[in-house]
C-alpha positions as CSV (number, residue, x, y, z in Angstrom):
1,X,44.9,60.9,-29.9
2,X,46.9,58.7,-26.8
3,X,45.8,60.7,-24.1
4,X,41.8,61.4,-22.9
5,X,40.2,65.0,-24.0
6,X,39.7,65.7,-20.2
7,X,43.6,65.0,-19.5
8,X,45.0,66.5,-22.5
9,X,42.9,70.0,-22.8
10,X,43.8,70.4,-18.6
11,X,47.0,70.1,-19.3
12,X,46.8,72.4,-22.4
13,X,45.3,75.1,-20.7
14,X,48.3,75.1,-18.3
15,X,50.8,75.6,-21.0
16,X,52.5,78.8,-22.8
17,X,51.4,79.1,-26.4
18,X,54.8,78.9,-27.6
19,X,56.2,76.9,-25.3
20,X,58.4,74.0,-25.7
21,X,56.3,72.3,-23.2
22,X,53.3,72.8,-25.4
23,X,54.5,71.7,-28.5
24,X,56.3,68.7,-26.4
25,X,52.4,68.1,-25.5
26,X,51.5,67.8,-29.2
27,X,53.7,65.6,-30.1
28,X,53.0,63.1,-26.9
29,X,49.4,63.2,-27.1
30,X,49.2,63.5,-31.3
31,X,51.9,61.4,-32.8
32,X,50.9,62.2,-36.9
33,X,52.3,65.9,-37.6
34,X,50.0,66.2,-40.1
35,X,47.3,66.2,-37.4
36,X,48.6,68.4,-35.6
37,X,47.1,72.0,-35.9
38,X,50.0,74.5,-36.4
39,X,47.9,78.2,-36.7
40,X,50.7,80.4,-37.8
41,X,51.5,77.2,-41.0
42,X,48.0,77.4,-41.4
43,X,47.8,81.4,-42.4
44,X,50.9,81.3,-44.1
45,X,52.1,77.5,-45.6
46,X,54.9,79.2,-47.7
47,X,56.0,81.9,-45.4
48,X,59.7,81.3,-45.0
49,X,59.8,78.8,-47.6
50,X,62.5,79.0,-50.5
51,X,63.0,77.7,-53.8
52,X,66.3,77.5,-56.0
53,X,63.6,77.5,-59.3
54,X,60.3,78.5,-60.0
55,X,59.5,74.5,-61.3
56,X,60.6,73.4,-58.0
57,X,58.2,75.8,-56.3
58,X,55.3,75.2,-59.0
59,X,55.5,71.0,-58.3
60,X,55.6,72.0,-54.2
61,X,52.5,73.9,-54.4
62,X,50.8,71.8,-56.9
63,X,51.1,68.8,-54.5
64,X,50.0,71.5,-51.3
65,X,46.8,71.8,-53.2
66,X,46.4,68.3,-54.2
67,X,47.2,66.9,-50.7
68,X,44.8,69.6,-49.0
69,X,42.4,68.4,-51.0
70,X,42.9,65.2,-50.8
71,X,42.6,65.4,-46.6
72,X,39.4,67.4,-46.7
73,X,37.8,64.6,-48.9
74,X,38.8,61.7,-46.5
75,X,36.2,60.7,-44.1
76,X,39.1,59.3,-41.7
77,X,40.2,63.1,-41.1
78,X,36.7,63.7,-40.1
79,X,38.1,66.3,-37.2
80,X,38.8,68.7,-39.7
81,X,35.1,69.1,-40.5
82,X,34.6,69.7,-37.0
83,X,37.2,72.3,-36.8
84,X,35.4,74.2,-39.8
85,X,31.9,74.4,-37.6
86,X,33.9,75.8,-35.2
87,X,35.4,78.4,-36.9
88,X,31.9,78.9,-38.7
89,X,30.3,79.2,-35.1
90,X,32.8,81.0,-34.1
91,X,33.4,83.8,-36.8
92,X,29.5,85.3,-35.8
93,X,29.9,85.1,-32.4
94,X,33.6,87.5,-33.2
95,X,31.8,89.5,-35.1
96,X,29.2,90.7,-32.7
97,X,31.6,91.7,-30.0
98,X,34.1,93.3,-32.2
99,X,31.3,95.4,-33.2
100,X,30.7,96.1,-29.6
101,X,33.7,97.4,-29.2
102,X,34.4,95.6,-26.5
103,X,37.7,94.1,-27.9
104,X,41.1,95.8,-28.2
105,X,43.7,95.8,-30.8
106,X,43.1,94.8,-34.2
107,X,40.6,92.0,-35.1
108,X,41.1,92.5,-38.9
109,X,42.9,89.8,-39.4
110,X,40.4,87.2,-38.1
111,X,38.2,87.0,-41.6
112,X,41.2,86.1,-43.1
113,X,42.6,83.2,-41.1
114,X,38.7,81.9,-40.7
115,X,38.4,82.5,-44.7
116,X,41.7,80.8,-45.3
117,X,40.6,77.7,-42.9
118,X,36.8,77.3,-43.4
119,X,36.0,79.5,-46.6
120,X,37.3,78.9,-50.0
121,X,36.7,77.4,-53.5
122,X,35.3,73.8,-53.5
123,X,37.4,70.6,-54.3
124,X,36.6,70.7,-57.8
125,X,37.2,74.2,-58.2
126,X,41.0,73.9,-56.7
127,X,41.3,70.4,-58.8
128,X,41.1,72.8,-62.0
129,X,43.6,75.2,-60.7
130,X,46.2,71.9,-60.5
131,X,44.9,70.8,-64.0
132,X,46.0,74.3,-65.0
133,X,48.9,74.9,-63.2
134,X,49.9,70.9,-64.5
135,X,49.2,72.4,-68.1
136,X,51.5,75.6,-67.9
137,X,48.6,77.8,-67.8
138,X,48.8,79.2,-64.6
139,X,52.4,79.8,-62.9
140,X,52.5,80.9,-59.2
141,X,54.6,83.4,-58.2
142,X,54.8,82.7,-54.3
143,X,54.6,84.2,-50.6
144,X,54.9,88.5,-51.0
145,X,54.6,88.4,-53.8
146,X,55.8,92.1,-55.1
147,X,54.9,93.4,-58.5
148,X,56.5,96.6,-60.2
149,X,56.5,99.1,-63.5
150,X,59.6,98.9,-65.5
151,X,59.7,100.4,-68.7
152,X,56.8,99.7,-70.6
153,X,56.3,96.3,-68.7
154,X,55.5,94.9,-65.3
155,X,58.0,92.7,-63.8
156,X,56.7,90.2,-60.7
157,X,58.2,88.3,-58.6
158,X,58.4,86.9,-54.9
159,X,61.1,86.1,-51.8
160,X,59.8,82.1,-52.3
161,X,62.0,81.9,-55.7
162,X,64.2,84.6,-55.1
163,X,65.7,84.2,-58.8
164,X,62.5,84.2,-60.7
165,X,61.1,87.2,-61.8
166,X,58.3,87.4,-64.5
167,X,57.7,90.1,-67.3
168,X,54.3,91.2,-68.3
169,X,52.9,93.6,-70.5
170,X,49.4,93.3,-68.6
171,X,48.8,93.4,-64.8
172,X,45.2,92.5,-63.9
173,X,44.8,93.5,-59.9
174,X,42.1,91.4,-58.2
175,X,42.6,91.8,-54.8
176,X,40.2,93.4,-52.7
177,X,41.7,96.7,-50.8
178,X,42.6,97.0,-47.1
179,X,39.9,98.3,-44.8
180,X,41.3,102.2,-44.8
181,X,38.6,104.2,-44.2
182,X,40.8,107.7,-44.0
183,X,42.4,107.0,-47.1
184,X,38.7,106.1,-49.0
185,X,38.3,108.1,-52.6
186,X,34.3,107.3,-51.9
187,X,32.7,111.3,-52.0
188,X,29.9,110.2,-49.6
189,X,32.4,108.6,-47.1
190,X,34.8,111.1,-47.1
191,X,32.3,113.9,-46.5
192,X,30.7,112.0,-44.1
193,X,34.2,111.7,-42.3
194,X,34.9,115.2,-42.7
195,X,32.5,116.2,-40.7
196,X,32.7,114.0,-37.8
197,X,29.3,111.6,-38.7
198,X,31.2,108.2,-39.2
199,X,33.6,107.0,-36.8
200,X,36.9,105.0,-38.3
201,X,37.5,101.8,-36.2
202,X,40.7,100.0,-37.5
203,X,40.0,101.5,-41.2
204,X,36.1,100.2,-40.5
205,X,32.9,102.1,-40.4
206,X,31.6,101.8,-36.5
207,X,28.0,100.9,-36.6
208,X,25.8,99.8,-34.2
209,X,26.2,96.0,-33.2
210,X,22.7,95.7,-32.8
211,X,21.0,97.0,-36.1
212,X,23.7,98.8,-37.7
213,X,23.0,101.8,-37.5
214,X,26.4,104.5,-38.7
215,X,28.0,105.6,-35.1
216,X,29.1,109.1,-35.4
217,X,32.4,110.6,-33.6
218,X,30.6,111.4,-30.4
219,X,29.4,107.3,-29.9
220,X,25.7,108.5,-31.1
221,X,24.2,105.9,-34.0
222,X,22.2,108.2,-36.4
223,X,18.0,107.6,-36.3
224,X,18.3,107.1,-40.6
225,X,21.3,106.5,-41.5
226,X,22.6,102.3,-41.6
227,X,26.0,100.5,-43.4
228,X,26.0,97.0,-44.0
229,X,29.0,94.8,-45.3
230,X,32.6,93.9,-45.3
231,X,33.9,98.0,-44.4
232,X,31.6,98.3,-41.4
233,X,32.7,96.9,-37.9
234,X,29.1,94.6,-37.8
235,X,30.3,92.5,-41.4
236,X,28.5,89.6,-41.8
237,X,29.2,88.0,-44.9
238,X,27.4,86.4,-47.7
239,X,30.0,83.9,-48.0
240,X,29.3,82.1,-44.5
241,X,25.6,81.4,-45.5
242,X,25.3,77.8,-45.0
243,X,21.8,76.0,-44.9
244,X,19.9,75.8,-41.8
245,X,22.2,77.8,-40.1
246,X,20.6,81.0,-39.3
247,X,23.6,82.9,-40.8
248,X,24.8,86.1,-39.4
249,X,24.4,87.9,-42.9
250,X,20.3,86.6,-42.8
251,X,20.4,87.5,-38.9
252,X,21.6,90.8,-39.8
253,X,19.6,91.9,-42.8
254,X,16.6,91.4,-41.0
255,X,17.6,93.1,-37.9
256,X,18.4,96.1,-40.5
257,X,15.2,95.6,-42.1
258,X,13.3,95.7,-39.0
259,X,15.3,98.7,-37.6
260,X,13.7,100.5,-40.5
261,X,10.2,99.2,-41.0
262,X,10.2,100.3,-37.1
263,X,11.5,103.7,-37.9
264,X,9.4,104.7,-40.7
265,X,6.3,103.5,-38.9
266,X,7.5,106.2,-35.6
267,X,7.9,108.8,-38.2
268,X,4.1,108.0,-40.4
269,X,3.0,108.2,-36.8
270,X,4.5,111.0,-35.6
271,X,3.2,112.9,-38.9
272,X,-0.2,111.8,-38.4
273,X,-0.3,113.0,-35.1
274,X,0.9,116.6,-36.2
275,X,-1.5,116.6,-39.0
276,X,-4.3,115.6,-36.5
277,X,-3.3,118.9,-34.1
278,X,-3.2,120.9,-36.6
């Protein structure tokens, strides 16, 4: 970096995200693009990309990979660690107040960009997907990637190589769904919805931040009834759970755990008390 933290961030914090100005800033204070961070590259490295053949697109992602991991094993590019704390630190921290409800708009999309940047498979996972792909094995498609049923078949393909398309006779989907609590095929939830006892949050299940506790339609968290994971607006997930870290997930199993042991001990009191009027 040319210029001091102190000068550079002051000057940052002045600046329009996407300003020319900005991004004039970058390149004066960070000559190496490749050190640069660019968010919106980040969460989408093909978007906009296109290919005149699917080989061509195959060798460009293949070297992606191998490059990405490549910079994450170089001790010289060290800042990128500290990036991934950050993100680390920060995704518990985002996940609190979301729960709050203190934020507006949409924060779904923050687990993906933070899984994108600090989650994923390890070096020597992603070094067997480029063996792979190297061997013909695996063949990617590219960015929106659309799939459809055609006679008998499946036929795949994406805007990246716009005259590739790929027919199948097996389709095996292994995405995970989009949080849409209204549109759930769950009997529990959807009764539960029916009748006013969960509260939808952007496709979420509203729980209380603070031992997750299910929120129903009037703001009121239930004395029994708790949700914990991804669909609930307090997710903390398994995935984050790095050593001697305190993770959220740990953090919030035993704050469940405890809002329980607490609640069944009110309730053998409460019967011991009635027992001893009686």
């Amino acid at each position: 970096m040319r210029q001091s933290w102190e000068t550079f961030s002051a000057r940052f914090a002045e600046l329009d995200w996407h300003s020319d100005d900005m991004r004039a800033l970058e390149r004066e204070a960070v000559p190496a693009s490749t050190d640069r961070i660019d968010f919106e590259r980040l969460d989408r490295p093909i978007d906009g990309l296109r290919f005149p053949s699917s080989d061509g697109f195959q060798e460009f992602l293949r070297s992606h990979i191998t490059g990405d991991v490549a910079r994450r094993s170089d001790a010289t590019h060290s800042a990128d660690l500290g990036a991934f704390l950050a993100l680390l630190g920060v995704y518990g921290q985002l996940s609190i107040v979301s729960a709050s409800g203190r934020l507006r708009g949409d924060t779904g999309w923050w687990h993906g960009f933070c899984s994108s940047i600090a989650s994923g498979p390890p070096p020597d996972r992603l070094e067997e997907l480029v063996a792979l792909a190297r061997a013909g094995v695996v063949r990617f498609l590219g960015a929106d990637t659309w799939v459809r049923a055609d006679e008998g078949v499946f036929l795949a393909g994406s805007p990246s190589v716009p005259s590739h398309v790929v027919r199948a006779t097996g389709l095996i989907e292994a995405r995970l769904p989009v949080h849409a609590l209204a549109h759930t095929a769950d009997p529990l939830l959807r009764s539960l919805s029916a009748a006013g006892e969960v509260r939808d949050v952007n496709g979420m299940v509203l729980v209380d931040p603070s031992d997750s506790r299910i929120v129903d339609a009037t703001g009121t968290p239930h004395a029994r009834r708790f949700a914990v994971g991804p669909y609930t607006t307090n997710k903390a997930y398994a995935a984050f759970a790095r050593p001697n870290t305190n993770a959220p997930n740990f953090r919030q199993s035993d704050e469940v755990a405890r809002a329980i042991l607490r609640f069944l001990a009110a309730a053998a009191a409460d019967g011991a008390d009635d027992e001893s009027v009686a």
